[in-house]
N, C-alpha and C positions, 0 to 999 in steps of 0.2 A: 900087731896090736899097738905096738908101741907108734909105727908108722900113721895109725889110723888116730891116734889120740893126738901128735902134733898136726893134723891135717885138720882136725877138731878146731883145737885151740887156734891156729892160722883164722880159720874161720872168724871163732870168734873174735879174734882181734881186728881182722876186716870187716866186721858188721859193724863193732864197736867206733873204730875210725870212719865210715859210712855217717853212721848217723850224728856223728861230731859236726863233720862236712856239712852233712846238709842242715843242721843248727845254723851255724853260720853263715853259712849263702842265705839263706829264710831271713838272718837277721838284718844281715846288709840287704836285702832289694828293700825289706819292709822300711826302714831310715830313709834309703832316698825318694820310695810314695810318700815317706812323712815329711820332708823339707817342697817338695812338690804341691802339696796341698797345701802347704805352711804361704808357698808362695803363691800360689791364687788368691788364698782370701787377702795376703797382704796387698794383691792386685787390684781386688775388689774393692776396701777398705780405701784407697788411693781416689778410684774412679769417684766410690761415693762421696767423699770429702773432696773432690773437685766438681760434679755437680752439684754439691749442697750449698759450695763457695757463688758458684753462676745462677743457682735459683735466690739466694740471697740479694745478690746483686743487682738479677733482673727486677726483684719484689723492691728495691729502693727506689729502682730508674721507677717504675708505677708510680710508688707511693710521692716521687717528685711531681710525676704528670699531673698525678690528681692533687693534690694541695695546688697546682696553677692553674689546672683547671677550675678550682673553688674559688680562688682570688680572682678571675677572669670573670666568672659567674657573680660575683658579690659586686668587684666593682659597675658591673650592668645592670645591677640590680640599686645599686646606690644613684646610676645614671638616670634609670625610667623613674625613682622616687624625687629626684631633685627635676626630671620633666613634670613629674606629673602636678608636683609643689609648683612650679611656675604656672601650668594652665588653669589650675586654681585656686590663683593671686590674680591670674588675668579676667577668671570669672567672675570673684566676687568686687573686682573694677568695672566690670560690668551690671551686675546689680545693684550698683550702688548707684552706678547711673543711670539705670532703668529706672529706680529706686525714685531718686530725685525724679526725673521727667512725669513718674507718675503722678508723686506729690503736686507738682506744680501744675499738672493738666487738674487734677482731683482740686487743687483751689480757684483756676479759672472756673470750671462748672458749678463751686459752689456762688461762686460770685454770680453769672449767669442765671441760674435758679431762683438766687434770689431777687436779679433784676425782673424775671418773668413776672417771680408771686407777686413783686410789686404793681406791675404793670395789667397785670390781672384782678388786684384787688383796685386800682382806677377803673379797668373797664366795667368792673360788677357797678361801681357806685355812681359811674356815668349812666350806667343803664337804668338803674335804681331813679334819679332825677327825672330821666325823659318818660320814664313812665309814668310818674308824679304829674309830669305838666301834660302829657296826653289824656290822662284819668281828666285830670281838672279841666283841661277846654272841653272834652265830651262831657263831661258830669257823670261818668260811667267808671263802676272799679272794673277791674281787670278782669275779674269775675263773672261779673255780669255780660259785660261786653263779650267774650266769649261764650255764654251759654247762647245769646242772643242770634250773634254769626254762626254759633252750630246748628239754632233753630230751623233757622232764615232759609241755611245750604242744604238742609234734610229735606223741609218742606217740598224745597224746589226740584231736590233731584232724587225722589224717597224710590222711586220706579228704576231711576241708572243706577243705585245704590245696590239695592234688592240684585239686579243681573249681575253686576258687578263681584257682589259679596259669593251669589252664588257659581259664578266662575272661578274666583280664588280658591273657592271650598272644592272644587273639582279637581282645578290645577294645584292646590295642596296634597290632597291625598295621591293625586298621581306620584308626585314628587317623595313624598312618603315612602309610599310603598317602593318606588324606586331607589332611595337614600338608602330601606330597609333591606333589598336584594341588596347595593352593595356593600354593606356592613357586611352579611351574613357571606357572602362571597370573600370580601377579605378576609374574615376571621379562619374562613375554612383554606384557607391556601396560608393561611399562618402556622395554621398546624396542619400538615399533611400525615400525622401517624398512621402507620401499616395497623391494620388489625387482620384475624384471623380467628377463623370458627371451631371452636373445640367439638370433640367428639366424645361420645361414651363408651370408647375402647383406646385402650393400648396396647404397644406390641413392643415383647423384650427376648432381644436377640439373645441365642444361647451359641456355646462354643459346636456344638456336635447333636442331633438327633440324639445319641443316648443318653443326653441329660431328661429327656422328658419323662424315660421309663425313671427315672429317681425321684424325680417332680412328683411323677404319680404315686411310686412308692407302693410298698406289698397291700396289694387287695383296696391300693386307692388309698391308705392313711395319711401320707404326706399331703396329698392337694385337698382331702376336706380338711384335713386343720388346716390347713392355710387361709380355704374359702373359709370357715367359721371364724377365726381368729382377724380376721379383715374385710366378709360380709360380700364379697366379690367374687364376682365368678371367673374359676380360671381353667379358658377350654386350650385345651392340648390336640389336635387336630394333627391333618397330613403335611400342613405350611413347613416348608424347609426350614430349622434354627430360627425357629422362632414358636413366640406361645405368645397367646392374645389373651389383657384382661379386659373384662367384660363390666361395667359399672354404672349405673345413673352420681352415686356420692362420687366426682373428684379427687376428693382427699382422700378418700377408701382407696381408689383405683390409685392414686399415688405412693399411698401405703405399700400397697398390696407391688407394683410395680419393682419399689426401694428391697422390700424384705427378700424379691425373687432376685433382685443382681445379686445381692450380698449372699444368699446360699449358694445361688451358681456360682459365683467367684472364689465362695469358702469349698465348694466340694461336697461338702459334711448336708445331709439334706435328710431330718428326721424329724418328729413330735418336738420334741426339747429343743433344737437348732430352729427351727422356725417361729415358737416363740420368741426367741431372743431376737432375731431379724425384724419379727413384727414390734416389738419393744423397741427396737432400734432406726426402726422406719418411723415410726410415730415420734421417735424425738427426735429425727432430722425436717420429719414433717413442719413440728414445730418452729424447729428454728429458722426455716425457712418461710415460713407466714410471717415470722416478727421479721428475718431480712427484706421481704417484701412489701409491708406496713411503713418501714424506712425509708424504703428506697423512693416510693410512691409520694410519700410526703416531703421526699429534698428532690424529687423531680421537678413538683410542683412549689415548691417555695415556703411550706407551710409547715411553721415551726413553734414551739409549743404544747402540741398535743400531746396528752396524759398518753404513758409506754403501753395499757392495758386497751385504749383506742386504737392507737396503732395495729395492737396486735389483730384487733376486731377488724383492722381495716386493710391486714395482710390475706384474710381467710377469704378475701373476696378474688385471690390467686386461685385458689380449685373452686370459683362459683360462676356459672354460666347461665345467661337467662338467652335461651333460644339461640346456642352456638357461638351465642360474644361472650368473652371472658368478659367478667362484672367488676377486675378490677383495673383491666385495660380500658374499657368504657369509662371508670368512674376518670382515671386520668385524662383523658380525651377528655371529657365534659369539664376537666377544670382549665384546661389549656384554653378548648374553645371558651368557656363562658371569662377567663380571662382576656381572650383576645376582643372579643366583643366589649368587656367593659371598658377597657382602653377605648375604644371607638367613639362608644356613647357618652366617655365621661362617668363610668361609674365606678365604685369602689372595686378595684383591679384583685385584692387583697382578699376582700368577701366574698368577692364572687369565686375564685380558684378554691380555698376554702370550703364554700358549701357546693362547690361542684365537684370535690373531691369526697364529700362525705352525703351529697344524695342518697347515695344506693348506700350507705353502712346496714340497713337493719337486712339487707339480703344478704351479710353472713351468717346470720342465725337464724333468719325467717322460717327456715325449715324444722327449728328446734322450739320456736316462739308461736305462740298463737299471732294473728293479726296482719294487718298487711305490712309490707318490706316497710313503708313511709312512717306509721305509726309504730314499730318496732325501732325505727332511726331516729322519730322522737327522743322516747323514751332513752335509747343508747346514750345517745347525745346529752340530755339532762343530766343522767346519771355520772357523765364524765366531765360536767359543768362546761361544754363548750361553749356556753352563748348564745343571750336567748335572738339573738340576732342574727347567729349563722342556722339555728332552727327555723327560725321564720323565713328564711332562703330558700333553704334546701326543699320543706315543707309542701311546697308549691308546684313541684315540677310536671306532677300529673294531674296538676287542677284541681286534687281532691279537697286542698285550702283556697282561699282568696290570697292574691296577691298582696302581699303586703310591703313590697319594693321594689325598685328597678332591678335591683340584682335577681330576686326571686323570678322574672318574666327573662332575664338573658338565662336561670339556671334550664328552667324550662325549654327555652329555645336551643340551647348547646344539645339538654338530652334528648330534644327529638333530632338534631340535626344526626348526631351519633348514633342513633340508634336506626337511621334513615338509611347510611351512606351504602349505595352495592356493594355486597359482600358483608357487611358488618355482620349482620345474621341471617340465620339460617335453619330450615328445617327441613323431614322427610315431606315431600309435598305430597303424599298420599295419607302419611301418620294425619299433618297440618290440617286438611281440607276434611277428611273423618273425622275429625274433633270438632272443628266447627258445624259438621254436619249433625252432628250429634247433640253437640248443644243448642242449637237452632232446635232440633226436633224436640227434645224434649221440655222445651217452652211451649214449640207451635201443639204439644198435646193436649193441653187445656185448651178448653171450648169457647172463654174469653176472649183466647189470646187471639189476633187478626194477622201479624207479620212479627218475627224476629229476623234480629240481624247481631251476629255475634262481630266483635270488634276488639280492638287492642289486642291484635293477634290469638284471640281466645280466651283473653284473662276479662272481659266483662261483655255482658251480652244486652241490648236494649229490645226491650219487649213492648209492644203496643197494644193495647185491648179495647174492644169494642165498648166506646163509650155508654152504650143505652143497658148493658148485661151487666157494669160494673161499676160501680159507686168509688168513693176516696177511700170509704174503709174496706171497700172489697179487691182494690188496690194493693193496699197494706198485707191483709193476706194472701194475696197471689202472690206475693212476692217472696212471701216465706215457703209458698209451697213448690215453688218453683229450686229454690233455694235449696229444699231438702230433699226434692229428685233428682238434680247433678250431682248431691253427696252421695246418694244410694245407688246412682247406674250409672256414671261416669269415676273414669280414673285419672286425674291430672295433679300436677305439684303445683303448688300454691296456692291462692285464692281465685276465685271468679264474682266478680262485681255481675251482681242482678238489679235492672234499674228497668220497672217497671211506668210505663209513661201512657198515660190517660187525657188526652187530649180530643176537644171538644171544637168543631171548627164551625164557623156560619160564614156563606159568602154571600155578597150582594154587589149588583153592579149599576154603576149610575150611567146613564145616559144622557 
């Protein structure tokens, strides 16, 4: 027992001394990791405050470079100021002596000048004398004596006068009408403008086939609000990524075009989203007749016009009379009828002016009773343009009398424009139906002898059996004829009925 309790306490004494040990060993390694680490960062600490010493140092060497690089820059900059101060001192030594030379030519000429007017006012009064002492040996004034010798020379040669007068008159008008071909030839090679024939569809690309089943929408709601809300018909067919609008109104079909990107491109494609698209087409619409009105008007130079003109004269951008755009036409017509006034000497200014504003009453014609000219009256009035580019413009379809040079070149520009191949265009089976149609329903009265429709369909001349129809029975054929194209025919705009009664007698001399 006793054995077993010192073998104990042994024990514990050796545990006890054990964990003393290794206290101390623990404490000495852990001090020399601490003087270790102590010494790297002292290491580091070194390293950095000797590349902090060499980035300083290199930042001085620069900041040297660049301050001699600025003194180097300044004083060359001090060098082209003191050249360029010399080359003008040397120019204005030179003006000065131009300067002078002119003066002094400018005073020989006036000196000159006035020796001529001197010299010319002796020759008048020499002349003046010897006419005096010729009157006085003839006894004849000057007057006289030339009615006399014009007598004398007629009498004698009234027969070689006559042939002569009437060769000029032959060899004039050749020459004329020659001068006139190349007037009209130069002006048209003056302006060579591209045109191009619109149509009454458009086509708007879409991302993918399945946007069309959206377009159409449950049981079709989507595309008839669209068609009611813009008046346009929108067919959806088998065409790959694409849908065709369908329209005689332009602007509609523009409308109607604008509302369909901005749904396709929004996604969102319902009753409520497509109003706000057609709300939002109509006011890009707009702004786009007024940037068009502008742009037309500093194309051509004509500057001035009231903003509410313009805009009247933007909307001729969606108006097309048989496949020409009305307000690429109206520009051509002022280019040409500018280039021609230049030619002939006429107001260059008036004439671009009311060649630009012929066609205005054909933005609203459609909205306005009357025809496009007497609608562009009225326009015109209303916007005080001048009663002077009215009586221009007024003329182009003859329906006025000339009242200017200008008004006979606006004339000529808009037939020349509306001439050119390609300019317009139509279905040539629609075209030659329509004319047939209105021919027929003239040639149905039993009056009438021959029609012939003319101005592409917009006015038709009818002739009547002189002996069946009197002047007042003229008058009403003309109405009646007048109100059976309104009741069986379908056409936009007006048709001029110009019934013609003519009465002929021939006889021949032998």
């Amino acid at each position: 027992m006793d054995a077993s309790l010192a073998i104990l306490g042994v024990g514990i004494l050796g545990l006890g001394a054990g964990s003393v040990l290794g206290y101390w060993v623990r404490q000495t390694i852990a001090k020399k990791q601490l003087h270790t680490a102590e010494g790297k960062a002292s290491g580091l600490l070194e390293d950095s405050e000797k590349k902090s010493q060499e980035i300083i140092i290199e930042a001085k060497n620069k900041a040297v470079n660049i301050l001699e690089e600025a003194k180097k820059k300044e004083l060359e900059r001090e060098n082209q100021i003191m050249r360029s101060e010399e080359r003008l001192e040397k120019r204005e030594e030179n003006l000065d002596k131009k300067t002078e030379e002119i003066e002094r030519a400018k005073t020989i000429l006036e000196q000159k000048a006035e020796e001529i007017r001197r010299i010319r006012k002796e020759t008048d009064e020499a002349k003046k004398q010897e006419l005096k002492r010729l009157e006085k040996i003839a006894g004849l004034g000057k007057d006289q004596a030339k009615k006399i010798l014009l007598q004398l020379t007629e009498e004698e040669n009234r027969d070689y006068l006559a042939k002569k007068m009437k060769e000029m008159e032959v060899v004039g008008r050749d020459e004329l009408e020659k001068k006139a071909r190349d007037i009209m030839t130069a002006a048209i090679q003056k302006y060579a403008g591209s045109h191009s024939a619109d149509v009454t569809t458009s086509t708007v690309s879409i991302p993918s086939d399945e946007v069309k089943g959206r377009i159409i929408g449950r049981e079709g709601r989507n595309i008839k609000a669209l068609e009611r809300l813009t008046g346009i018909e929108i067919i959806v067919d088998d065409t790959p990524e694409a849908i065709v609008i369908s329209g005689f109104d332009p602007i509609r079909r523009e409308v109607a075009r604008i509302a369909l990107e901005k749904l396709i491109a929004d996604g969102r494609i319902h009753p409520t989203k497509i109003e706000e698209a057609v709300d939002f087409a109509k006011t890009e619409i707009s702004k786009k007749i007024k940037e068009a009105g502008e742009a037309a008007a500093y194309d051509v130079g004509v500057a001035g016009l009231d903003p509410k003109l313009i805009h009247i004269l933007g909307r001729l951008r969606y108006r097309t009379s048989y496949g020409q755009n009305a307000l690429l036409h109206s520009l051509e017509v002022a280019h040409l009828s500018g280039a021609l006034a230049a030619e002939l000497g006429a107001d260059v200014a008036l004439a671009k002016k009311a060649g630009l504003l012929h066609d205005i009453g054909k933005a609203v014609d459609h909205e306005v009773q009357g025809t496009h000219i007497e609608i562009g009256i009225k326009i015109l009035e209303k916007f005080h343009a001048g009663k002077e580019i009215i009586n221009t413009m007024k003329s182009h379809h003859e329906d006025y009398p000339f009242e200017n040079p200008e008004s006979m070149i606006i004339a000529a520009a808009d037939a020349i424009s509306a001439s050119r191949p390609g300019a317009r265009k139509d279905t040539l089976e629609h075209y030659l139906k329509r004319l047939e149609d209105l021919e027929a329903v003239a040639n149905s009265f039993a009056e009438v002898e021959k029609t012939y429709a003319i101005q592409a369909g917009r006015e038709i001349r009818v002739f009547v059996k002189p002996d069946k129809v009197d002047d007042l029975g003229a008058l009403k054929l003309t109405r009646a004829i007048a109100d059976k194209i309104e009741k069986e025919l379908k056409y936009p705009g007006e048709i001029k009925v110009n019934v013609i009664r003519e009465v002929r007698v021939t006889e021949y001399a032998r």
